[in-house]
C-alpha positions as CSV (number, residue, x, y, z in Angstrom):
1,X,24.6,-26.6,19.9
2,X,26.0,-23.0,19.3
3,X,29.0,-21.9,20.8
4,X,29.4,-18.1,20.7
5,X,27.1,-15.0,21.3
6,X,23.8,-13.8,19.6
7,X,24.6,-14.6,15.1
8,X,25.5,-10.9,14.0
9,X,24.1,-10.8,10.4
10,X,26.0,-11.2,7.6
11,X,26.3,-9.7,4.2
12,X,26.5,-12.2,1.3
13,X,25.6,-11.4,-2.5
14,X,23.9,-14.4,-3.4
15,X,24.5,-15.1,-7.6
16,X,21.5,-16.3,-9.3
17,X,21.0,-17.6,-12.9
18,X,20.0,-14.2,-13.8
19,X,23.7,-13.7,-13.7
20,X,25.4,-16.8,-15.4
21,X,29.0,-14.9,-15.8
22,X,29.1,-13.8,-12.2
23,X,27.7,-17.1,-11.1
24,X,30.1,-19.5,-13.6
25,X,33.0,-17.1,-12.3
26,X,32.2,-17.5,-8.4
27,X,31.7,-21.6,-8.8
28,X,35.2,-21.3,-10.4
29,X,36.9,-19.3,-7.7
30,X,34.8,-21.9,-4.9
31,X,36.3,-24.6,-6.9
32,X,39.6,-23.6,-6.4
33,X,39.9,-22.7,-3.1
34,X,38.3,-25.8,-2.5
35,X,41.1,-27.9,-4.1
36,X,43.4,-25.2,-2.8
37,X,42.7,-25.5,1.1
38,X,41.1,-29.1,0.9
39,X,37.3,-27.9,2.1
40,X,34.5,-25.8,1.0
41,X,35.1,-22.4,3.0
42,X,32.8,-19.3,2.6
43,X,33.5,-15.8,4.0
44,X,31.1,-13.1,4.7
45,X,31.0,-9.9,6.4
46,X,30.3,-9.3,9.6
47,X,27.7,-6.3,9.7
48,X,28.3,-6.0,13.7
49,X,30.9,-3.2,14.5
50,X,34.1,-4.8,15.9
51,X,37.3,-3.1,17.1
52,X,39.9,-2.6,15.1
53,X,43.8,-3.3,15.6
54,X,44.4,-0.1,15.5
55,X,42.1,0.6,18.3
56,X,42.6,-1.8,20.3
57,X,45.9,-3.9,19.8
58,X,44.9,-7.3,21.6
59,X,42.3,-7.9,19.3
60,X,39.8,-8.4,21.4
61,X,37.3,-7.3,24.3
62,X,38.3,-6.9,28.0
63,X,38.4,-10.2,30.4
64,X,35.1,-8.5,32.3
65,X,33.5,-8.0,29.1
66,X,32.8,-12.2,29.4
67,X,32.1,-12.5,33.1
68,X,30.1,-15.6,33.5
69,X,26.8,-14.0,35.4
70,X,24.0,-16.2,37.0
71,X,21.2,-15.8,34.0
72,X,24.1,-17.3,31.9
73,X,25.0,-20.6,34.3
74,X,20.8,-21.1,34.8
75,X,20.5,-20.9,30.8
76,X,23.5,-23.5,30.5
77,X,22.2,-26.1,33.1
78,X,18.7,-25.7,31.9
79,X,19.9,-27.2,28.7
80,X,22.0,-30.1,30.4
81,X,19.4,-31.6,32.5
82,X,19.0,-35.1,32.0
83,X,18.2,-38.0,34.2
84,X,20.7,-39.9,33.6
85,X,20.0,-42.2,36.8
86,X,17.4,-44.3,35.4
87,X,19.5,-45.5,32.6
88,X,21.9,-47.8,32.0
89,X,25.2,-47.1,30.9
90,X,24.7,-49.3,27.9
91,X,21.5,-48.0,27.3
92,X,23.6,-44.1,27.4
93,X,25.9,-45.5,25.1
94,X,23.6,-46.7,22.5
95,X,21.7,-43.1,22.4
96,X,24.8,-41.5,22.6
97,X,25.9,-43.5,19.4
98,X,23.1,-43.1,17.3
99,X,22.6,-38.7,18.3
100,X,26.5,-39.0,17.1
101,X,25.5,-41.4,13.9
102,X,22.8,-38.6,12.7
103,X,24.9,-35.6,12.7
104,X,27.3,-35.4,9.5
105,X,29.2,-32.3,9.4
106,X,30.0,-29.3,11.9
107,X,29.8,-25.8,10.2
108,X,32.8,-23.9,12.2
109,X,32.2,-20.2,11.5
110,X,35.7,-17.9,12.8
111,X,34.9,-14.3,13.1
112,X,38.0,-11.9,12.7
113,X,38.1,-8.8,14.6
114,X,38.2,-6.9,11.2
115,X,34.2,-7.6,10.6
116,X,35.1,-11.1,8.2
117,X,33.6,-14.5,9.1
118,X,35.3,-17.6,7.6
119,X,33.2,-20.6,7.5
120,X,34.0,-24.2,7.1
121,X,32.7,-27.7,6.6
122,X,34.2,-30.3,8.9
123,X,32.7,-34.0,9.7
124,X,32.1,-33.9,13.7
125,X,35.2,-36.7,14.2
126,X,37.2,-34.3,13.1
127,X,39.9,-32.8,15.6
128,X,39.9,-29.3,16.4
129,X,43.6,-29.1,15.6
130,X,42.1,-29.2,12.1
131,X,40.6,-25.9,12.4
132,X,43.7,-24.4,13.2
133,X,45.9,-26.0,10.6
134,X,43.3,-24.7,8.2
135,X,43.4,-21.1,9.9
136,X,47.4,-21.8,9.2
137,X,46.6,-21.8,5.8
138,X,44.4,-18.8,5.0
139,X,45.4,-16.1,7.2
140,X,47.9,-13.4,6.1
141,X,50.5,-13.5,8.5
142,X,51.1,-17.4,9.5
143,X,54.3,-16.7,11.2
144,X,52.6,-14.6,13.7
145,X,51.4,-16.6,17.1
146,X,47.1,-16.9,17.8
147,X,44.2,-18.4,19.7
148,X,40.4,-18.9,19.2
149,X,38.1,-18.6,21.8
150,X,34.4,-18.8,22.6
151,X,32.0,-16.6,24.4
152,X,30.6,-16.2,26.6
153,X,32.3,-17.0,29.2
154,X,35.4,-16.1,27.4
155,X,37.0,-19.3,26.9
156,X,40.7,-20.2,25.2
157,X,40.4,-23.2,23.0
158,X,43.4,-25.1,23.9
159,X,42.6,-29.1,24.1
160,X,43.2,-29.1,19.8
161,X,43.3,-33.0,20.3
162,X,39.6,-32.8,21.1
163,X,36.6,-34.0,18.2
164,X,34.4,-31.5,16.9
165,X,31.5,-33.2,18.7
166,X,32.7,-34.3,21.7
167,X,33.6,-30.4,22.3
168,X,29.9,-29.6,21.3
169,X,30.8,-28.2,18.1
170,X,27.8,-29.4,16.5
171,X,26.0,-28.9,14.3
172,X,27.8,-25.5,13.9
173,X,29.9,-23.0,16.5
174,X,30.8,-19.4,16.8
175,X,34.9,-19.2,17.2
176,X,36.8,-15.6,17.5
177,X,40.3,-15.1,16.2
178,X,42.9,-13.2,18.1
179,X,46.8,-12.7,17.2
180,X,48.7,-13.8,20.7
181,X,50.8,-10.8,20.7
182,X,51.8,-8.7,23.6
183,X,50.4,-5.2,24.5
184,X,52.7,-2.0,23.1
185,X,54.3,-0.9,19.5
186,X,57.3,-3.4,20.1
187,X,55.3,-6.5,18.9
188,X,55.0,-6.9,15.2
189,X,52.6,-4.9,12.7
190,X,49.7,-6.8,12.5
191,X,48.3,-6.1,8.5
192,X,45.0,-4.8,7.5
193,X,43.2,-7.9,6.6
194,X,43.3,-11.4,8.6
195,X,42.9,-13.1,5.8
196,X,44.9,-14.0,2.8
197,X,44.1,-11.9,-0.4
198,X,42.7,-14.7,-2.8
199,X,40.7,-15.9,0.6
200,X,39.4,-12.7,0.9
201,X,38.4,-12.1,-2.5
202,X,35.5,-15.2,-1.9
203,X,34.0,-12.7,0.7
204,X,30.4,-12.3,-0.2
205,X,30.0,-15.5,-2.7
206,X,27.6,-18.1,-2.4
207,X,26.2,-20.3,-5.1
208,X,22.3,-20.8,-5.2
209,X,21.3,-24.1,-6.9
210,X,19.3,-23.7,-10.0
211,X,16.0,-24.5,-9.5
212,X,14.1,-26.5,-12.3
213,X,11.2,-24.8,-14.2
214,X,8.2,-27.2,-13.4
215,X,7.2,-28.9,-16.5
216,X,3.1,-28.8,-17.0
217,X,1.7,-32.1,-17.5
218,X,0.0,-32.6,-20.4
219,X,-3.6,-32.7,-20.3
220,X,-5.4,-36.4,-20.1
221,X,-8.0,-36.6,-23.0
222,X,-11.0,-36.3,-21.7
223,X,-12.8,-39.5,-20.9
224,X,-16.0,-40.2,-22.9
225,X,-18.9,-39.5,-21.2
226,X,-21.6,-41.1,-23.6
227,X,-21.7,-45.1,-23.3
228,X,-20.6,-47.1,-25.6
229,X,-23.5,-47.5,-28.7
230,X,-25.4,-50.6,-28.5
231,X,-26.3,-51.9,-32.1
232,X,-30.1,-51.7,-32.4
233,X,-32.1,-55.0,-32.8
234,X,-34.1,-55.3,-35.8
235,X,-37.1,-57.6,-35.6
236,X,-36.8,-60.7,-37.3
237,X,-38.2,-61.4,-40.4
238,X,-41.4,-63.4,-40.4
239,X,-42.9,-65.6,-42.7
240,X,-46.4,-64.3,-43.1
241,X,-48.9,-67.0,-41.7
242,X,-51.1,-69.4,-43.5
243,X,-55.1,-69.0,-42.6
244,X,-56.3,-72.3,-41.1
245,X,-59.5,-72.1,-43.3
246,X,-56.7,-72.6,-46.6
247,X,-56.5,-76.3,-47.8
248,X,-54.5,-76.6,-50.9
C-alpha cells in the first residue's frame, strides 16, 4: 500500500562503473551516513514544484486543498472489500500472519517542502516513532517543533507508538514534512534547506551493482560423426586340397 498522492519523479544520477572515482566516492559517503544515522537513507530531488517557506510560511497547502471527495472514499473501499464473514477468526489470523511474514522492509520516503525526498529502510515492526527519531537526526534545525502527514485526506501522523505495517506503511509510503510553527514573522527563521548539510550532500547518489560480463562457454569438440572403424576380416588361410584320384 501507498500512502500519499500521485509519485512526482525524481532526479537521481545513477554512478556506473564507467565512473569508478565517483562511484568508490559515493559507496564511501553511503557508508558513512549509514553508520552515521544507523540505516541506509537516499535523497533525491523532487522535480514537482513545491512552495517555498518563503512563500508560504506553514509549509504546506491549505486544509481544502485535501478535502476528502466521493471518487476518493469509492477508490478507498474498493480496495478494502473483503468477505471476511465466511472466515474464521483463526483462519484471518493465520493469513494475516503469513501476508505480515512475506513482507521484509517498509521503504518510508519524506518529502520536504523545499523539492528534497529522504528515503529510508525500515523492517514493517518497526514503530513509527522511529521515523521521527530518525527525522530528529537529519534535519537542520532539530530544536524547532514538526509533524508528518499523509494525503490525501490530509492526515497528521500522531499514533508514533503504531508499527509500520499495522499503519499500512507497506511496502513503502509517501510522508510530508512540515515545521509546527505558527503563522507571522515572530516564530523562528526557518533555514534554506530541511536537511542537514552532509545529508544533503547524498542528494542524487545511488549505487548500481556491477553487473558481471557473461563468460562464453567454451565450445564442446565436436562429436565424431564417422563410426568407429571395424578391423577388416581377412580370409583364412587354406590348405590347398588333395585330389581324390592321388594315392601316395
Amino acid at each position: 500500500m501507498r500512502v500519499g498522492g500521485s509519485p512526482s519523479t525524481l532526479k537521481r544520477r545513477r554512478l556506473t562503473p564507467a565512473d569508478p572515482m565517483e562511484a568508490e566516492a559515493a559507496k564511501i559517503k553511503l557508508e558513512a551516513a549509514k553508520q552515521k544515522y544507523g540505516r541506509e537513507i537516499r535523497v533525491f530531488e523532487t522535480l514537482a514544484a513545491s512552495p517555498t517557506p518563503m512563500d508560504v510560511p506553514s509549509s504546506e497547502e491549505r486544509d481544502d486543498f485535501y478535502e476528502f471527495t466521493a471518487e476518493d472514499y469509492y477508490r478507498v473501499s474498493a480496495a478494502k472489500k473483503e468477505d471476511k464473514f465466511l472466515k474464521t477468526r483463526k483462519i484471518r489470523e493465520a493469513e494475516e500472519a503469513a501476508r505480515r511474514s512475506r513482507i521484509t522492509k517498509a521503504v518510508i520516503r519524506v518529502r520536504f517542502p523545499d523539492n528534497c525526498t529522504l528515503e529510508a529502510t525500515f523492517h514493517p515492526s518497526e514503530t513509527i516513532q522511529s521515523l521521527v527519531d530518525l527525522l530528529k537526526k537529519v534535519i537542520a534545525q532539530p530544536e524547532l517543533p514538526f509533524y508528518i502527514y499523509t494525503t490525501p485526506p490530509k492526515k497528521h501522523v500522531k499514533n508514533m507508538s503504531q508499527d509500520f505495517y499495522s499503519a499500512g506503511f507497506i511496502p513503502g509510503a509517501i510522508v510530508y514534512f512540515s515545521y509546527d510553527l505558527p503563522n507571522g514573522s515572530d516564530g523562528p527563521t526557518v533555514s534554506a534547506s530541511y536537511l542537514r548539510e552532509d545529508v544533503s550532500s547524498l542528494k542524487g547518489l545511488e549505487l548500481i551493482p556491477e553487473q558481471q560480463e557473461p563468460v562464453e562457454a567454451a565450445p564442446e569438440p565436436a562429436a565424431a560423426n564417422s563410426s568407429p572403424a571395424v578391423p577388416e576380416r581377412k580370409p583364412a588361410d587354406k590348405k590347398p586340397a588333395k585330389p581324390k584320384w592321388l594315392k601316395l
